[in-house]
Backbone bond lengths (Angstrom), bond angles and torsions (degrees), N, CA, C in turn:
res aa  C-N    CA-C-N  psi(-1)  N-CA   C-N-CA  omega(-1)  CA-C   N-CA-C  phi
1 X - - - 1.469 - - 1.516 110.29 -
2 X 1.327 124.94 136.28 1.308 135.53 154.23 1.257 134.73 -24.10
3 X 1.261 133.03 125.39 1.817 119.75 164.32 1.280 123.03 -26.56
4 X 1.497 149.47 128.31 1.506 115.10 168.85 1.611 96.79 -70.47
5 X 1.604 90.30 163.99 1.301 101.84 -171.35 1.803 96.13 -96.64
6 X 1.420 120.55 128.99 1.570 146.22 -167.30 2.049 95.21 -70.50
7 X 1.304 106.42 143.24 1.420 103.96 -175.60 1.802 101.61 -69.67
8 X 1.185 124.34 156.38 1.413 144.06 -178.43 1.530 125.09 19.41
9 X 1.931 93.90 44.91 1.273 123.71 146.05 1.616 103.99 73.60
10 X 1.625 101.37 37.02 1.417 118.42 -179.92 1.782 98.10 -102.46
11 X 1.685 76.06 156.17 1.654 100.55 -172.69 0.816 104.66 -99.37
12 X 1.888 128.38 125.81 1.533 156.84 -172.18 1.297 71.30 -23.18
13 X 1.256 131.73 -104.55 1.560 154.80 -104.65 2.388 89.01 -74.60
14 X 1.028 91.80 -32.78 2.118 76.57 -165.38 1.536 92.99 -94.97
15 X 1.663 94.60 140.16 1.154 93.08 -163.12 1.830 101.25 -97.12
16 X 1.153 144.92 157.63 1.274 129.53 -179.37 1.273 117.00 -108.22
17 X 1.490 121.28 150.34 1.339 124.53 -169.96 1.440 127.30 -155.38
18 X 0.974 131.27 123.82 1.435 134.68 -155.86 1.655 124.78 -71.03
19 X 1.078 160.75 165.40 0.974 137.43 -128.85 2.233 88.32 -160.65
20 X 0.746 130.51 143.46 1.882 110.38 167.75 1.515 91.41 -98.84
21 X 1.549 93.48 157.02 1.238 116.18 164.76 1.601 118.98 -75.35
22 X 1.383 117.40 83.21 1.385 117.70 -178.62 1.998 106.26 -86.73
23 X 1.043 134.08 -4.53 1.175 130.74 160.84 1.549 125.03 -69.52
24 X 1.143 143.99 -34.56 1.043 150.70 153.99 1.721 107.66 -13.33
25 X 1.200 132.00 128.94 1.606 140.24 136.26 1.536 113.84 -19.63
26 X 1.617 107.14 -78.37 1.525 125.70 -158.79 1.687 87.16 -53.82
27 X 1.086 142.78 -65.40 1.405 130.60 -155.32 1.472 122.23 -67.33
28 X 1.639 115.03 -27.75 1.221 113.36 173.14 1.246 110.38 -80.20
29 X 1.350 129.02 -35.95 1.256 139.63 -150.13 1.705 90.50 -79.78
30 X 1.164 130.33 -29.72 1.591 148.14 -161.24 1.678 95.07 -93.79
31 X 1.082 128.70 -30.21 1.577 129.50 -179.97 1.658 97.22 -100.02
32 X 1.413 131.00 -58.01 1.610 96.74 171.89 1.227 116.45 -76.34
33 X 1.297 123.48 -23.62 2.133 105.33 161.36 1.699 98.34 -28.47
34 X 0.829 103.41 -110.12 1.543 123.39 -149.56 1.701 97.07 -49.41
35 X 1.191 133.65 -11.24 1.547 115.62 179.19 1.804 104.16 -91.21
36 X 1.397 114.54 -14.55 1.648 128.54 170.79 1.295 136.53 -87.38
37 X 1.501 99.38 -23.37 1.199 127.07 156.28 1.362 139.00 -46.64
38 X 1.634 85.07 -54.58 1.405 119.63 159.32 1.350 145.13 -56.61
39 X 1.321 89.84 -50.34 1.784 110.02 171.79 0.983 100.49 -93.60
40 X 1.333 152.97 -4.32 1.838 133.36 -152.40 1.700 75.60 -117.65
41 X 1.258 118.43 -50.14 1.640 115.03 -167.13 1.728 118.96 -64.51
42 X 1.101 91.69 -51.48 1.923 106.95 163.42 1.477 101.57 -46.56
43 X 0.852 120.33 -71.53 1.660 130.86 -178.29 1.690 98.24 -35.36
44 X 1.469 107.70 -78.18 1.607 112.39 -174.72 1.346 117.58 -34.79
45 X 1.831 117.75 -50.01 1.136 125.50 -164.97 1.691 107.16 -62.86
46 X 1.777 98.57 -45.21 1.532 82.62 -144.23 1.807 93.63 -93.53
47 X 1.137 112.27 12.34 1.423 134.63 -172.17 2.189 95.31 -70.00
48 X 1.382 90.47 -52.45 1.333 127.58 -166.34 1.567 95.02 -67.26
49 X 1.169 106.23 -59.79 1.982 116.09 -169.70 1.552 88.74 -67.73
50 X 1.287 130.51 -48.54 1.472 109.16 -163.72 1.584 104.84 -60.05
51 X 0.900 139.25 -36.68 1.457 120.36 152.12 1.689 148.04 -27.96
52 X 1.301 83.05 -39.43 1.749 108.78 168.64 1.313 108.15 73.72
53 X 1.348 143.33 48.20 1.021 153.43 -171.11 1.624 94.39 -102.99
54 X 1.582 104.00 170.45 1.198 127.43 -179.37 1.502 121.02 -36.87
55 X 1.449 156.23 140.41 1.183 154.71 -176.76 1.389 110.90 -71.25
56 X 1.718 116.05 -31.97 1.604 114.21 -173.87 1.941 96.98 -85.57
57 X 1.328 126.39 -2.49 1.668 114.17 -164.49 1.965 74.81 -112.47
58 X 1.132 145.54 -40.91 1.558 128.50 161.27 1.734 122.00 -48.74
59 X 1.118 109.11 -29.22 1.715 114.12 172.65 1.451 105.36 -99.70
60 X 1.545 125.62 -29.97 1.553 94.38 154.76 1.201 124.76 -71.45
61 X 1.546 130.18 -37.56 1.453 121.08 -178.96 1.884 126.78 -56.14
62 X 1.629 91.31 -27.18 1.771 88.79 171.62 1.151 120.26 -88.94
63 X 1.964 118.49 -14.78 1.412 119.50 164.44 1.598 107.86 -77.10
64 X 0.894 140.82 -31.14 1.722 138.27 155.84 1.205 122.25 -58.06
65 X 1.530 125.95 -36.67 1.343 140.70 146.37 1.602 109.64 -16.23
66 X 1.468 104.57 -97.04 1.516 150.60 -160.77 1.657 92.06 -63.99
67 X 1.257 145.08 -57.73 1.409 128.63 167.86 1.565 111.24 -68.43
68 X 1.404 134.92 -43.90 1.210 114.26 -168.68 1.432 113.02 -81.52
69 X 1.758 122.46 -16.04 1.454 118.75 173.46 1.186 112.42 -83.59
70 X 1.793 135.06 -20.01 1.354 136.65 177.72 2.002 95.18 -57.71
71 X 1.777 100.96 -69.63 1.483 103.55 -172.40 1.212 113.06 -25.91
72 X 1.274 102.84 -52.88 1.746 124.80 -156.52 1.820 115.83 -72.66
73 X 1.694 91.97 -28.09 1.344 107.39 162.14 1.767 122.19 -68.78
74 X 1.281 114.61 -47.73 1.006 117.63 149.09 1.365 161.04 -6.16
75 X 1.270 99.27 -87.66 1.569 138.40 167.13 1.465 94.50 -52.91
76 X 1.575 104.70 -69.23 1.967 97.53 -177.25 1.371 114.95 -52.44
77 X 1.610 112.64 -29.88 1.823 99.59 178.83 1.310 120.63 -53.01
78 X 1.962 90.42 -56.90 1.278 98.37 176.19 1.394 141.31 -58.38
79 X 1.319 120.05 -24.86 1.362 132.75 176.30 1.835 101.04 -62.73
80 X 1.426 91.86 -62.90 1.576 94.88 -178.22 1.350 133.74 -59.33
81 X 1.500 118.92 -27.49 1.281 128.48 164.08 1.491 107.28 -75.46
82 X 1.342 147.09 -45.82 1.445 142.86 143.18 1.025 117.47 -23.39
83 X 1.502 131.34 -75.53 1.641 112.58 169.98 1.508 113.03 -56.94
84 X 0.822 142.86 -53.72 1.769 124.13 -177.29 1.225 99.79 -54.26
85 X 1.094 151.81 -41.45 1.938 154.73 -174.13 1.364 91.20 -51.07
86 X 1.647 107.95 -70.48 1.341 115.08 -161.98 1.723 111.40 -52.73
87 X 1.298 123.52 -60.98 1.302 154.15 164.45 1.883 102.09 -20.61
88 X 1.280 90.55 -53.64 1.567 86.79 -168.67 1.794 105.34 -102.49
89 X 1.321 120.73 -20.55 1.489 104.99 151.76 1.966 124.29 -56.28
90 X 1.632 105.76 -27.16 1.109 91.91 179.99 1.584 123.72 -78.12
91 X 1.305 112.34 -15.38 1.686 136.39 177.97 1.386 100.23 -71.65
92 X 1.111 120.68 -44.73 1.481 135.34 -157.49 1.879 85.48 -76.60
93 X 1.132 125.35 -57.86 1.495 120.97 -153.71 1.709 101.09 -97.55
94 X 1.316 106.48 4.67 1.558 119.09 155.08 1.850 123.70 -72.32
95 X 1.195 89.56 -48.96 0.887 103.46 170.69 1.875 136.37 -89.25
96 X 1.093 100.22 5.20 1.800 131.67 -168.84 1.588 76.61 -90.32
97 X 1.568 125.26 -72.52 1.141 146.65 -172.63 1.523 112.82 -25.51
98 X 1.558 98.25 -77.10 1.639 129.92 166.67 1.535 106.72 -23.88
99 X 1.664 111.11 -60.62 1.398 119.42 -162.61 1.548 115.62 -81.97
100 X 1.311 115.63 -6.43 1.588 125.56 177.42 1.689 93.93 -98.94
101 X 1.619 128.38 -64.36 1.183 130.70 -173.03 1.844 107.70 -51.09
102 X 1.592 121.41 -34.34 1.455 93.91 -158.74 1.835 76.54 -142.49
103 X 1.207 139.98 46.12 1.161 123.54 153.11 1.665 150.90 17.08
104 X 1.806 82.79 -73.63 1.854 94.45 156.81 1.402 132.00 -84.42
105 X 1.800 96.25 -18.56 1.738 89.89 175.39 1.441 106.65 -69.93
106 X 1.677 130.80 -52.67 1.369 126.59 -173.54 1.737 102.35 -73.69
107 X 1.117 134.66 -6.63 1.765 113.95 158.59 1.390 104.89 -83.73
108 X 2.016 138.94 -28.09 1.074 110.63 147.33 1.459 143.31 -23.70
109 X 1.514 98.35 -60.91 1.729 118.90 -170.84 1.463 91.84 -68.86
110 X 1.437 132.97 -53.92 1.600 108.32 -168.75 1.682 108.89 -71.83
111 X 1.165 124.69 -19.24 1.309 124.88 159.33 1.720 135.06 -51.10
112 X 1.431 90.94 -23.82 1.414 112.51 175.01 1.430 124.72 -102.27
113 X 1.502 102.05 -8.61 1.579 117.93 155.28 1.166 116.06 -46.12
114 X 1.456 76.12 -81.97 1.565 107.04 -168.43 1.820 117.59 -49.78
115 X 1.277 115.89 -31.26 1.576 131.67 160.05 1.258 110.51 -54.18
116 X 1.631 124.62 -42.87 1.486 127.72 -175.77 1.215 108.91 -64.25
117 X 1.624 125.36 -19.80 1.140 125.05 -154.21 1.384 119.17 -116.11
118 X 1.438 111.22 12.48 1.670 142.29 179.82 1.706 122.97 102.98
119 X 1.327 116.97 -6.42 1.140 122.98 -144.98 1.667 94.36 -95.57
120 X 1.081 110.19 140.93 2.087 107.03 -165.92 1.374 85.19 -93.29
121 X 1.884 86.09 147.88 1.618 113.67 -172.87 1.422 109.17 -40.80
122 X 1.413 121.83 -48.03 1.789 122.66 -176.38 1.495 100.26 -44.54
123 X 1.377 96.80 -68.40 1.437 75.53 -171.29 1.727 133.99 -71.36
124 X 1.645 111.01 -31.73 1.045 103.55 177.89 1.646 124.24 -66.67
125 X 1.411 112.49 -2.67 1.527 119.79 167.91 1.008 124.87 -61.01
126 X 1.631 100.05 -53.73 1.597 120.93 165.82 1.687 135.54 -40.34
127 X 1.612 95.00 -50.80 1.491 133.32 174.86 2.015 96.73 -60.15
128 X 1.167 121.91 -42.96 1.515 134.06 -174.46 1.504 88.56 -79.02
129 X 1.082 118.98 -69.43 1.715 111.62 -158.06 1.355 114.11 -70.93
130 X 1.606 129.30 -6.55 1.368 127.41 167.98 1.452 119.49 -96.62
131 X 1.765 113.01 -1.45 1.725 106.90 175.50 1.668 90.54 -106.87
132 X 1.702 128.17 -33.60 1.168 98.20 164.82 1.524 144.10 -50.23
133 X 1.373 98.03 -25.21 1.634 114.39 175.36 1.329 114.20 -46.17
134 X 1.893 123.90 -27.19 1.309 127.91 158.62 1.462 131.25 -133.92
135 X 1.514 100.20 122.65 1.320 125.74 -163.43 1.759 108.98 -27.81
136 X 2.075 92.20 -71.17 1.452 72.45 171.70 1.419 143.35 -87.38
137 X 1.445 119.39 4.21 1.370 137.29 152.70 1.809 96.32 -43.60
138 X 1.126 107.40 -61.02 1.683 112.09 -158.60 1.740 102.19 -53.78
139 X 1.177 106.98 -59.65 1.573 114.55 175.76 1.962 100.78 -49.41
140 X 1.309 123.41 -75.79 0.835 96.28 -159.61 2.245 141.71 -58.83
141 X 1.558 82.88 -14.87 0.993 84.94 172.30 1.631 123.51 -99.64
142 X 1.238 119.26 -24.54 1.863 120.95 139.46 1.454 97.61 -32.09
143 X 1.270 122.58 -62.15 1.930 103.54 -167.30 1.561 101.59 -51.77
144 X 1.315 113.09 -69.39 1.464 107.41 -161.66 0.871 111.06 -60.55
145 X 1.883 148.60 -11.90 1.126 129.78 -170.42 1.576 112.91 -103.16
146 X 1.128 94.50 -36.89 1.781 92.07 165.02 1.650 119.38 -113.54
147 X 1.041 105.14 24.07 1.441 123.51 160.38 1.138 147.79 -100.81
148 X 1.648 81.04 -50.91 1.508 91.50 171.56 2.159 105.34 92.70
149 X 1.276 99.13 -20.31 1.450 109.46 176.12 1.761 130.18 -83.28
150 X 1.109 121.61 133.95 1.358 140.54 163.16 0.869 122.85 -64.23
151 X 1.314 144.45 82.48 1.825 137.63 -155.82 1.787 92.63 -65.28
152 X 1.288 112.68 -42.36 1.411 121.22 -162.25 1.719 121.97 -75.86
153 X 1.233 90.74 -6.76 1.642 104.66 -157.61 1.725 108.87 -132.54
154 X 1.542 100.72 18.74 1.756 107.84 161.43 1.378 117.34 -40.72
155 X 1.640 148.39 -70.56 1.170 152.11 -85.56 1.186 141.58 6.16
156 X 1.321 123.51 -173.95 1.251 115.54 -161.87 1.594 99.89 -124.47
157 X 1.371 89.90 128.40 2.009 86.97 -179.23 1.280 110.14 -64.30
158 X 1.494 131.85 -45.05 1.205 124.23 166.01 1.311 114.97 -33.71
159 X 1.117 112.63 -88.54 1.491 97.24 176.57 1.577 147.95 -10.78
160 X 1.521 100.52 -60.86 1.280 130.82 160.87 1.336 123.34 -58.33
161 X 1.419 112.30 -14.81 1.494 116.33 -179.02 1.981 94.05 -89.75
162 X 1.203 115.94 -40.93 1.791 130.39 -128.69 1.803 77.06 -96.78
163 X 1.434 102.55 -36.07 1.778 100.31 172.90 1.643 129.12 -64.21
164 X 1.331 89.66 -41.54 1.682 112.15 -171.08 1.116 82.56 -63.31
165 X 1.399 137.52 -89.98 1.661 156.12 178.39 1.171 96.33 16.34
166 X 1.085 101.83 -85.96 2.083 137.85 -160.05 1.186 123.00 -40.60
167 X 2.136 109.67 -41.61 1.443 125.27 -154.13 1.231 97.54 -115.31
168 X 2.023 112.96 -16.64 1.381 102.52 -179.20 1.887 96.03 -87.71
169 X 0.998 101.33 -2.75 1.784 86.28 -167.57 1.198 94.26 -95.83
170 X 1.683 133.97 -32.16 1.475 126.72 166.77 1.543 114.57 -65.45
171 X 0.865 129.66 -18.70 1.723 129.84 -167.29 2.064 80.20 -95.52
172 X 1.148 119.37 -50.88 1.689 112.85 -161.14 1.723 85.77 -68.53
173 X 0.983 155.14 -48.13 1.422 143.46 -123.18 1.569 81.58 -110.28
174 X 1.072 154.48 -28.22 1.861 139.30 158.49 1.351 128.42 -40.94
175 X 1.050 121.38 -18.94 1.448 116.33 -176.13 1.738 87.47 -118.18
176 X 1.329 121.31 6.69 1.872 102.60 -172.56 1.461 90.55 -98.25
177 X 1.685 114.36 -36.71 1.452 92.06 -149.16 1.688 122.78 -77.29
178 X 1.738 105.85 5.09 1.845 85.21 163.35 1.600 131.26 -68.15
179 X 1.569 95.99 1.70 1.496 112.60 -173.70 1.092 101.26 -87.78
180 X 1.312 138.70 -21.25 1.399 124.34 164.60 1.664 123.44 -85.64
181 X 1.169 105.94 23.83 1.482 114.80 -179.16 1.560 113.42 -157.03
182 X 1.352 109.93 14.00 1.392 112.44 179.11 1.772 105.02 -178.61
183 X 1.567 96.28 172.14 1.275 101.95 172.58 1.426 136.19 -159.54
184 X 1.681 158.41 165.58 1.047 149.63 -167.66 1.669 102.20 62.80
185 X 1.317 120.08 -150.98 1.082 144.02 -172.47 1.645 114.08 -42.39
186 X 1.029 139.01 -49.28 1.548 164.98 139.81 2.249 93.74 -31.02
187 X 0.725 120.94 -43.93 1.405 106.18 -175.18 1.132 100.65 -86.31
188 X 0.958 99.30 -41.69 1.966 100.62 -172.56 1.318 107.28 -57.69
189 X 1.340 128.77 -89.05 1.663 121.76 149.57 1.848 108.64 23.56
190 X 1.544 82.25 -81.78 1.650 93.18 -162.66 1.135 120.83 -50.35
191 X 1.891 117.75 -44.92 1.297 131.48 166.03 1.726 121.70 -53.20
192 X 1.049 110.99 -44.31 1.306 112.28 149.60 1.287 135.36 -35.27
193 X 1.234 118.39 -82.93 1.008 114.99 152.53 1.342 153.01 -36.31
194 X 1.339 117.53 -21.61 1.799 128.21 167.69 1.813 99.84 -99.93
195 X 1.356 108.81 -12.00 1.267 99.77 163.57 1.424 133.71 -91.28
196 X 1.630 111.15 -16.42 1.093 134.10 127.30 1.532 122.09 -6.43
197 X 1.936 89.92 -101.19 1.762 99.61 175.11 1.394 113.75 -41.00
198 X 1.485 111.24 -66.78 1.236 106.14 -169.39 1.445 130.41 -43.41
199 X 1.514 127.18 -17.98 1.362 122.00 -163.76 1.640 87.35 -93.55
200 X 1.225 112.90 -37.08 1.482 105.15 -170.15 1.473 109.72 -71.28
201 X 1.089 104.52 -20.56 1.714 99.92 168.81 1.508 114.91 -93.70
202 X 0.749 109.87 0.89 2.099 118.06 173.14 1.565 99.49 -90.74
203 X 1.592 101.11 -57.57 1.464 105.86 176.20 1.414 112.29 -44.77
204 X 1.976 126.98 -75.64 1.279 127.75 178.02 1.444 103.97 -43.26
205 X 1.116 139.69 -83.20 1.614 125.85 168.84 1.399 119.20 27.83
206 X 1.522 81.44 -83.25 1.891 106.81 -163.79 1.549 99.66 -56.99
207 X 1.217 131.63 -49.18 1.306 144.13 173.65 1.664 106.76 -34.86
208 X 0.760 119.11 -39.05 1.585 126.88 -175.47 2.299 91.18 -68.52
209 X 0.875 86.51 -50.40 1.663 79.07 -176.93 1.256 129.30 -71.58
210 X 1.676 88.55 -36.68 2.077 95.74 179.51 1.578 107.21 -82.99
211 X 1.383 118.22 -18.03 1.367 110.43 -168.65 1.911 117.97 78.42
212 X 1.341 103.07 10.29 1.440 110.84 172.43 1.897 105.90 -89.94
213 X 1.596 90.12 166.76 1.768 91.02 -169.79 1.697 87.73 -72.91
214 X 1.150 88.51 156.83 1.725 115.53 -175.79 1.596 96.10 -77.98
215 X 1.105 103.86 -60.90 1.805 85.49 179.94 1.622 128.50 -53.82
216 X 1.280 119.92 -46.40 1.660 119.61 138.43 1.170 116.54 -25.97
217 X 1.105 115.23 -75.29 1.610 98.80 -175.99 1.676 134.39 -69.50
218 X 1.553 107.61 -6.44 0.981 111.55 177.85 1.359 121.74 -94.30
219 X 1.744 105.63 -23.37 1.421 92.34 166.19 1.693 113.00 -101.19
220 X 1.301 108.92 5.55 1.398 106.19 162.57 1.727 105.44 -58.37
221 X 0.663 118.69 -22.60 1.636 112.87 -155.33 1.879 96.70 -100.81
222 X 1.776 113.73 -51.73 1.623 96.42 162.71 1.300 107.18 -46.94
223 X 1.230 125.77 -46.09 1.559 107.49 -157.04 1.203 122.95 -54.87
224 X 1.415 111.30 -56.06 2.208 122.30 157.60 1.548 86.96 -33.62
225 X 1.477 125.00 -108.76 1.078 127.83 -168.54 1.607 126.79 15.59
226 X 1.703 97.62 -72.44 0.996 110.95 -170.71 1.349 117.71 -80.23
227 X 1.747 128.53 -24.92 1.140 121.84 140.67 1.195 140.89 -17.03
228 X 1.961 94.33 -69.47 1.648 82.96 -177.87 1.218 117.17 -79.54
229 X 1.530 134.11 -8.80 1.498 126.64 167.28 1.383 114.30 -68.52
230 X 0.705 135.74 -17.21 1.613 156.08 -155.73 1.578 91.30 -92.47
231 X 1.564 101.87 -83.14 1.864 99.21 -173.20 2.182 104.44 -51.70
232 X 1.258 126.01 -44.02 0.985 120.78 -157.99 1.809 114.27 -63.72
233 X 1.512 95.06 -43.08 1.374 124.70 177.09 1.637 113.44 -50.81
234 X 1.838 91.05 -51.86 1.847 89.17 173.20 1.593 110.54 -90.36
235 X 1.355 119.69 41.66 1.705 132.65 -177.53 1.559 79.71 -120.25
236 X 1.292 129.48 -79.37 1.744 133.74 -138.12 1.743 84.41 -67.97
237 X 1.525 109.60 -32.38 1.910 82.95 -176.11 1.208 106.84 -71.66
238 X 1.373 137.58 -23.01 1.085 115.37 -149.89 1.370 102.96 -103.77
239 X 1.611 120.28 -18.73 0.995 100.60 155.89 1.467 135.21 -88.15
240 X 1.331 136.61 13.61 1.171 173.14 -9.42 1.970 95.09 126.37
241 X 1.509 93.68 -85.89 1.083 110.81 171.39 2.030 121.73 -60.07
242 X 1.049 68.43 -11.06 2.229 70.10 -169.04 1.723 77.93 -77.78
243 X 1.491 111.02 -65.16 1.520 102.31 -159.52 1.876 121.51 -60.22
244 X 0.753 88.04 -1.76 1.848 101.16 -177.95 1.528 104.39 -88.88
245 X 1.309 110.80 -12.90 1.689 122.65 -177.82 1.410 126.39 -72.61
């Protein structure tokens, strides 16, 4: 009987393993949503309470907060992931151009890559004249080699906008909602505290992606947190206190 034949023409011995898609828009844009959300809203609220003003002008400021920084979160994804889209479709169809107009000059240049990179001319000639053989083979690997680009792995600003949105308005709305059920001294507390948990669980989160210890990263993330509530908090008293003067 025959060897069985190994799934996608892998050798017994390497073992295979999957890789995440960390290039994508939607996923980054979905991890600073909700870690800005967080801190920018905490910040606002308790920025706001150190003043000591009324409980309904602290739950409007984090509901004005939390919708106008989601939009605002947004819009910047989207703008910014749109120009890089745009930016690199136009490189991309520069070079589409390049590879129909001069053929042998750009299988030269990837030939001369590939030489830079130890591989002897026989073969790296060879290696050039079998991805030119297809157009879009040829493009995509011209992008990545003198690009540096992923034809496949742009994102989608939509996306990246509809993510940012979502995670910044869930990360902003944690530290607001003891304000809808309480107020003064007792909210503050409370907000604290879920702003607390929450960073350490945004923080451990993120840890799952970078491969850093979770406790590092989790109190890396109170620590920002608590910074900027910290500086904002000792801002609203003090101006707080000026106006009481």
């Amino acid at each position: 009987m025959g060897t069985p034949r190994r799934a996608h023409g892998l050798h017994p011995e390497v073992e295979h393993h999957e890789h995440r898609d960390i290039t994508r828009g939607a996923a980054r844009a979905a991890v600073f949503g909700m870690s800005d959300g967080l801190t920018t809203n905490i910040a606002l609220i308790l920025g706001v309470s150190g003043a000591n003003p009324p409980g309904d002008f602290v739950r409007l400021a984090g509901i004005a907060g939390l919708i106008g920084g989601a939009f605002s979160m947004a819009a910047g994804e989207w703008v910014s992931m749109r120009a890089q889209t745009e930016l690199i479709e136009r490189e991309l169809a520069l070079e589409r151009r390049e590879l129909a107009r001069a053929p042998e000059k750009e299988k030269r240049e990837l030939a001369a890559i590939y030489r830079g990179r130890g591989i002897d001319s026989g073969t790296a000639d060879a290696m050039a004249g079998q991805v030119m053989a297809d157009p879009d083979t040829a493009l995509e690997v011209h992008a990545r080699e003198e690009m540096g680009i992923d034809p496949g792995s742009l994102g989608s600003p939509v996306a990246a906008a509809g993510s940012s949105f979502v995670t910044f308005a869930l990360g902003a709305l944690v530290p607001l909602v003891p304000f809808f059920f309480a107020h003064g001294h007792g909210a503050v507390v409370a907000a604290i505290v879920l702003g607390v948990v929450a960073a350490a669980l945004v923080g451990g989160a993120l840890a799952r992606f970078t491969g850093r210890s979770v406790l590092f990263s989790a109190a890396r993330q109170v620590a920002i947190a608590a910074a900027a509530a910290g500086v904002t908090y000792g801002i609203g008293a003090l101006v707080g206190l000026s106006g009481t003067g």
